[in-house]
N, C-alpha and C positions, 0 to 999 in steps of 0.2 A: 666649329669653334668661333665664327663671326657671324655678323647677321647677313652673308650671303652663303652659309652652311644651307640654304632650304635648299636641295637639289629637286625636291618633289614634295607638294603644301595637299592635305587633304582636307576642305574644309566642310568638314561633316562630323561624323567618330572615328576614331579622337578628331579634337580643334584642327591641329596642325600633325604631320609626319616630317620629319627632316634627316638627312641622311649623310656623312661626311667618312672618307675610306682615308684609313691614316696607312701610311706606308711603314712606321716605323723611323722613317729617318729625317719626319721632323726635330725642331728645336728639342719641345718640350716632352719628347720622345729620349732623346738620344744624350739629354745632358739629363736627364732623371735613372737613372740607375741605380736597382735595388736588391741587392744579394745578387747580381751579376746580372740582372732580367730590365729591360726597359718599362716600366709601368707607368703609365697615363697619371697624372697629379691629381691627386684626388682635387684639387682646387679647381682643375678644368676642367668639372661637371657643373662648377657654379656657373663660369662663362657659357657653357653649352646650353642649362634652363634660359639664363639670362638672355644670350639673342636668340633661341626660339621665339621666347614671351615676346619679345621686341619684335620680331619680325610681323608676329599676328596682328599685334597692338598698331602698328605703325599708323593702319590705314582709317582708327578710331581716334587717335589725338585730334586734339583741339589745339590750334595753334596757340589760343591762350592759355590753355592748361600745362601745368609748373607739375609734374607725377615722376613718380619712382617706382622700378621694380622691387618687389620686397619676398627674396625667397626664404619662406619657413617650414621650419619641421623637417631641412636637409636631411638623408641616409644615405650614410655612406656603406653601399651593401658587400659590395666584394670588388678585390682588385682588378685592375684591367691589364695582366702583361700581354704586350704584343711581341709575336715571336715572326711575323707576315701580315703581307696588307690586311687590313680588319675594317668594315664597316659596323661604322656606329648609328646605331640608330636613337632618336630622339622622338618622343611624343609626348603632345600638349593634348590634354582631356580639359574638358568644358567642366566648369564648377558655379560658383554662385556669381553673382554681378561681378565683375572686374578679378574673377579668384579663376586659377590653373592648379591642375597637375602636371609634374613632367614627370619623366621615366625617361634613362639611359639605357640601354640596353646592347647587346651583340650577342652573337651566338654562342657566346662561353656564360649569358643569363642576363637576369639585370643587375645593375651596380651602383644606379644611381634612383632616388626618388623624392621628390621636393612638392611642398603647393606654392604655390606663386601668387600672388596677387597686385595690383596695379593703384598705388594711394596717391591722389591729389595732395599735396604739401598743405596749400593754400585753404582747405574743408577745415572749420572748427570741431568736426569730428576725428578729422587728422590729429589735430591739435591737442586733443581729449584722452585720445589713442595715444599717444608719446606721452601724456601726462600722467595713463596709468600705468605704463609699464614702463616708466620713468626712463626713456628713451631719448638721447641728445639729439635734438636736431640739426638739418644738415647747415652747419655756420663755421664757426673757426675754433680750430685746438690753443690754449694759449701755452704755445712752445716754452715764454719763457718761465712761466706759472711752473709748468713742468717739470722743467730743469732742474728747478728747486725743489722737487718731490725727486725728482731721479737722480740723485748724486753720485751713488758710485759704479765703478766701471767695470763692464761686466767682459764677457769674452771677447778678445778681438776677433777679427775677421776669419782670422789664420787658425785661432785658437779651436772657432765654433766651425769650421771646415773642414777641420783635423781631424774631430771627433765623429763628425757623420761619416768620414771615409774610414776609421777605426772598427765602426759601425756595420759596415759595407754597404756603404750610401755614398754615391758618386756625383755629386751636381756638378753639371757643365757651365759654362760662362754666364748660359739664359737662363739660371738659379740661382747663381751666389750675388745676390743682390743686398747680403747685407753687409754694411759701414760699419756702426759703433750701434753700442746698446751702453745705455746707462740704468742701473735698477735703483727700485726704491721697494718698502717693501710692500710684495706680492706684487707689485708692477713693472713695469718698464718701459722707456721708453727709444728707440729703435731710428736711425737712421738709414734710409735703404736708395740706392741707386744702381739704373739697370739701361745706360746709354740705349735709345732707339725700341726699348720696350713697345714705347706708346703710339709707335709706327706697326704695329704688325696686324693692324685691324680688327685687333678684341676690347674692350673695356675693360676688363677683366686679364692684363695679362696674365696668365700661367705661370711662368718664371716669377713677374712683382710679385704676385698674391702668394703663390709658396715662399717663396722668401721671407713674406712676410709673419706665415704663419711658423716657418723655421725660426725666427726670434724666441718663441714662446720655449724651445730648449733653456734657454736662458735662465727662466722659473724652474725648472726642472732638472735640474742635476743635482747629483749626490751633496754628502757629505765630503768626497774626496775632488768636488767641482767637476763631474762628469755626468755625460748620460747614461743613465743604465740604458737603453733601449730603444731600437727602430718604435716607431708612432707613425700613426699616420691619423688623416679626419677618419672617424665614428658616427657622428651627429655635431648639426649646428642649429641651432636654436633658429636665430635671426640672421638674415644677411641683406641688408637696407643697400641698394646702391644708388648714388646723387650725382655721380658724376664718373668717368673713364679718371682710370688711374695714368697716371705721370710717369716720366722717368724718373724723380728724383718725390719719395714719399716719406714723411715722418709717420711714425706708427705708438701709438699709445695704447701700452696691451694691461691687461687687470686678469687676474687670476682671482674665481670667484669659487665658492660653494659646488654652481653648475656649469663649470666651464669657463673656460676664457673670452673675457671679450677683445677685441680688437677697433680702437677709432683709426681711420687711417686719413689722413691727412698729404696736398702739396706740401712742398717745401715752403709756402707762403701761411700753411695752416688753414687751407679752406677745405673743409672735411668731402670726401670723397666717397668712401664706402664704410659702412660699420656693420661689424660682425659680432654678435654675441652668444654666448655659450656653446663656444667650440666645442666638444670632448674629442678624447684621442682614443686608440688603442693600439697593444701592442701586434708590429706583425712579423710572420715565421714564413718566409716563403718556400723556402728549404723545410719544414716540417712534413715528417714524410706520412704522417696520419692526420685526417681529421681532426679539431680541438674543442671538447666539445667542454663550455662554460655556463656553468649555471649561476643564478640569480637568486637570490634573496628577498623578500619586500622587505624596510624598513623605515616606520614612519619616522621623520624626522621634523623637529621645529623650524619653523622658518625664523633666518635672524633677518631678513627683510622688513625693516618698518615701514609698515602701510600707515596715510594720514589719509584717515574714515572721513575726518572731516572737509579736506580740498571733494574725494571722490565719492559723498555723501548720496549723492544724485545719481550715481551709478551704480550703486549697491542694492541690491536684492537680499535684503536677510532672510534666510528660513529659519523660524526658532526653536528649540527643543523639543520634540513630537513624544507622543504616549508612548507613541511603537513604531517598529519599526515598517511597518504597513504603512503607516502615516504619512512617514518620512519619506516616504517613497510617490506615493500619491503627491504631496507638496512641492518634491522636485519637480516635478514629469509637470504637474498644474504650473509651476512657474515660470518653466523653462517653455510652453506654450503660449503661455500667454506674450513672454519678450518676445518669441518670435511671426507669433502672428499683431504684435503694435509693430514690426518692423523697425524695433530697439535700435541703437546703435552698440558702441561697446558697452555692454554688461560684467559686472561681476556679482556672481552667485554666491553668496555666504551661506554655510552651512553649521547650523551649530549644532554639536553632538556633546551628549551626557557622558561626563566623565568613564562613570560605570558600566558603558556599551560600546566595548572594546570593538565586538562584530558589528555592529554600525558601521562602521568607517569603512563599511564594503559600500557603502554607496559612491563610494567615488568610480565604479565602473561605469555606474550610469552617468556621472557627469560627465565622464570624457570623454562618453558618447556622445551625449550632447553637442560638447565644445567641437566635436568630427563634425557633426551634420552641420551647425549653424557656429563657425566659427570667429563671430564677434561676441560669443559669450564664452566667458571664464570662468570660473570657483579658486574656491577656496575654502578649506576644512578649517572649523575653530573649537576647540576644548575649552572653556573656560575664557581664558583673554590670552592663549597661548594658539599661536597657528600653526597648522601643520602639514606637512607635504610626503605623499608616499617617490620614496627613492628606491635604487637598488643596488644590491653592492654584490660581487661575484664572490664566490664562496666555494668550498670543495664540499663532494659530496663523501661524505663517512660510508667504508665500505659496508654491508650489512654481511656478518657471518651467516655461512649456509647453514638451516635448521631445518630438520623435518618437523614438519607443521604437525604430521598425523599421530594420535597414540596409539600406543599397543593394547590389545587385550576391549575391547571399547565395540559396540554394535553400532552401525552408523545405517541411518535410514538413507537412502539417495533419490528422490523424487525427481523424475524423468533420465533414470539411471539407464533407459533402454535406449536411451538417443547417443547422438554423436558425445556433445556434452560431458552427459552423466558419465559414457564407458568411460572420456578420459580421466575422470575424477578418480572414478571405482578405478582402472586401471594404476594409477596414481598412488593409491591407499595402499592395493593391495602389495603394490612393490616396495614402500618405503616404511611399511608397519608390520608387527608380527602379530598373531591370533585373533584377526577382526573381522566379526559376523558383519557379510556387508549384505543389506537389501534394497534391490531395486526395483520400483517400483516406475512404468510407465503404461504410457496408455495404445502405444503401437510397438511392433515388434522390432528389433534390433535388424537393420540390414548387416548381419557378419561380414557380408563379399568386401563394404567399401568402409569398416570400421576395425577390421583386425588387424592387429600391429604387424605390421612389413615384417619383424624378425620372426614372427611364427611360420613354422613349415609346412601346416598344414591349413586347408583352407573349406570351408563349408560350400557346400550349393544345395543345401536345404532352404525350401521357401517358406515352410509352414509359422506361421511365427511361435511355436508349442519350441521346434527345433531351434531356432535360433536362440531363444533362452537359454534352452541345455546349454547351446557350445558356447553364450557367455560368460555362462558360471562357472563352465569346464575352464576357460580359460584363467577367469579370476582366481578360481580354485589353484589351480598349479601354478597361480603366483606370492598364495599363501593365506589367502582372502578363506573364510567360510560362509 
């Protein structure tokens, strides 16, 4: 959990190994209680990548170099209840100039996965980078600017404590870190203090950071001012951090499209860590089966306005191609060329003909792309409308059982002598009535290791003349001719 968690550094494959044995009866063990289970905060996998990276990085800083850890594309894979001591393990894999992966893991699987990378503040490509993906840099929140957007007063202390314990969510002392919340709307803004936090030798502490991301209930309760639902992190977008958090933080949160962002802020407003597009989900720790959730694609507009003309210089248009072969060739040529000039940040524009719905399968390949060489980006355009594939969970409509086969019907079966084929003709001839079946293959039927377990009777005829007969005898007496 600190950057002296390295009990043992492998510096080969992966980068780094790190390894920290939690007893359970730490802080952020013991005041985290969920459905009666102590579960690890999903927020102390942030601090966990964060001093890895740090630990590696340490001994490549330049005393004049002003850099930040910046973890993206967080997954938050599965919860970690501890029920006994448990080793954690940590590993940083090797990626492009100054870019990591980590991986959380222990023996109940992995839980955590992030890339990391390491940005100089002070680079005009830094600078370029926050410009396009319109990213605050790390300076001051204006608290009293704020104030005036977040005017009315949202849960007390007691209120919003009340309801995780209603919940069956239990925070102990080194969690209930928040004061007041004032909303405005789809924001808020959050007062949070947690005495001696900033002593326990994380930047990241666990207790601040959850607490911080417990405000965001705040957005999220009913119509009757409650929460329907235990949440916990899913994915986070961005997680920039500039500085160790404080005991005493103001927090300015925005409820977006793709999740919540978070600025977080001392109590003097000098921004500290920013997090953007948190999402949540819901969780059942007590559910006594698997839950198994499917997905939808749905493409959606972006209400995001882009201004082409500040990012004029960064854009890569591809323009509407004859065909779809084209289109494809024009990516893959473009997306080699940025990466062999050793581009900086890139955005790929794609433009697609209204009319060619199936086109806009090419965004698989660009998000291949964006994996390998991730300072380039895309973006899909119809027209002068942009658009982004989302997904939304959805139930699956049960399908009524149908016998697929007709009655009465000759049905040719080509390689009907193999394993295959008998189960098909097996198949037919149970679930149809008066169907001439013919089989046609080119070697004979092994009966010993294809005849149905409930037959009584069993062949050790080799010939393959014999093994026909007893197929057909079989398919026969299940109604088949």
């Amino acid at each position: 959990m600190t950057d002296s968690i390295a009990q043992r550094t492998i510096k080969d494959y992966p980068t780094g190994v790190f390894t920290s044995v939690f007893t359970g009866n730490e802080a952020f063990l013991t005041d985290h209680i969920i459905q009666e289970k102590k579960i690890l905060p999903g927020m102390a996998y942030l601090e966990m990548a964060r001093a890895a990276v740090a630990v590696l990085i340490t001994p490549l800083i330049n005393n004049g170099d002003k850099q930040i850890i910046v973890l993206s594309e967080s997954v938050f894979i599965q919860p970690l209840v501890i029920t006994e001591k448990c080793t954690i393990v940590v590993k940083v894999f090797p990626g492009a100039s100054r870019e990591f992966g980590v991986e959380v893991s222990t023996e109940q699987g992995v839980h955590f996965q992030s890339k990391a990378c390491i940005l100089l503040l002070s680079t005009k490509e830094q600078q370029e980078q926050d410009k396009q993906e319109q990213t605050p840099s790390a300076t001051y929140l204006d608290i009293s600017a704020l104030e005036q957007q977040c005017t009315t007063a949202g849960p007390t202390k007691q209120q919003i404590y009340g309801e995780f314990k209603k919940l069956g969510v239990h925070y102990g002392p080194s969690h209930q870190g928040i004061d007041t919340i004032k909303l405005g709307k789809d924001c808020a803004l959050v007062s949070l203090s947690l005495p001696g936090s900033s002593n326990r030798g994380m930047s990241l502490d666990p207790g601040m950071l959850d607490s911080i991301i417990q405000s965001a209930a705040a957005l999220g309760r009913n119509q009757k001012g409650i929460q329907d639902g235990i949440s916990v992190p899913f994915t986070v977008k961005s997680t920039r951090i500039y500085g160790p958090l404080t005991d005493k933080v103001i927090t300015y949160l925005v409820k977006t499209d793709q999740g919540i962002d978070y600025t977080i802020a001392d109590d003097k407003g000098e921004v500290k860590v920013i997090i953007t597009g948190l999402v949540s989900r819901e969780l059942d720790l007590n559910s006594q089966k698997d839950q198994l959730v499917y997905y939808k694609p749905d493409w959606q507009e972006e209400k995001t306005v882009i201004n082409d003309n500040e990012e004029s210089k960064n854009i890569t248009i591809i323009p509407q191609q004859a065909n779809y072969c084209n289109l494809v060739k024009a990516v893959f040529k473009t997306a080699q060329k940025l990466i062999q000039d050793n581009a900086g940040r890139q955005l790929i524009e794609v433009r697609l003909p209204a009319d060619k719905v199936p086109w806009q399968g090419i965004i698989a390949v660009l998000k291949t792309i964006t994996l390998e060489y991730s300072k380039i980006s895309y973006r899909l355009k119809i027209g002068d409308k942009t658009f982004r594939l989302a997904y939304s969970a959805t139930e699956m409509v049960p399908v009524p059982t149908v016998t697929p086969w007709p009655d009465n019907k000759t049905i040719l079966i080509t390689g009907g002598l193999g394993g295959l084929g008998m189960l098909i003709a097996q198949d037919i001839a149970q679930d149809s009535k008066d169907c001439t079946l013919i089989l046609v293959g080119r070697s004979g039927l092994n009966v010993d290791k294809k005849e149905s377990s409930t037959e009584k009777e069993s062949s050790t005829q080799k010939e393959s003349s014999t093994q026909r007969k007893e197929c057909i005898k079989r398919l026969a007496s299940m109604g088949a001719k």
